[in-house]
N, C-alpha and C positions, 0 to 999 in steps of 0.2 A: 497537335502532336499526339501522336497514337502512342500508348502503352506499348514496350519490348519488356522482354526478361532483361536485357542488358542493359535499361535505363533504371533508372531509382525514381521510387513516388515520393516526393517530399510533401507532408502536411502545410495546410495553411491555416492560422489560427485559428478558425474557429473547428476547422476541423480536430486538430492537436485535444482541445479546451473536452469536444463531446468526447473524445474517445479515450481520453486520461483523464477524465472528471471522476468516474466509477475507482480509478485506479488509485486516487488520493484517498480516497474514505478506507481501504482496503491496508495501503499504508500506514495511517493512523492507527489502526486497530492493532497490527503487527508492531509499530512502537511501543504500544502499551503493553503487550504481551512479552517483548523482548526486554521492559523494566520491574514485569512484575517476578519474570525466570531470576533477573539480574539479583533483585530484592529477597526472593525467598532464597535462592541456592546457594548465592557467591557471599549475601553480606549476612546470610539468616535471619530475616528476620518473617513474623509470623505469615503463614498464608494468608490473603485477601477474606474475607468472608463470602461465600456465594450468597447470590442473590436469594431472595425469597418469592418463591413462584405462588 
């Protein structure tokens, strides 16, 4: 079956897994950023310390 605009592509796992594999790690990162906003501004407590380069 040929590709139309008026059909939909549905993924098949393993396709799904490569193309949102990138998007979980990206996720993750915004979880921790969205606890550390939560932690310094809503319940105040100290900034995290930066890393040391």
């Amino acid at each position: 079956m040929d590709w139309t605009p008026s059909l939909t592509y549905e993924l098949d796992l393993i396709q799904h897994l490569f193309l949102f594999s990138r998007a979980d790690t990206i996720y993750g990162g915004s979880d921790q950023v969205q606890r550390t906003i939560i932690a310094e501004r809503v319940l105040g407590l100290p900034r995290e310390p930066k890393g040391v380069v």
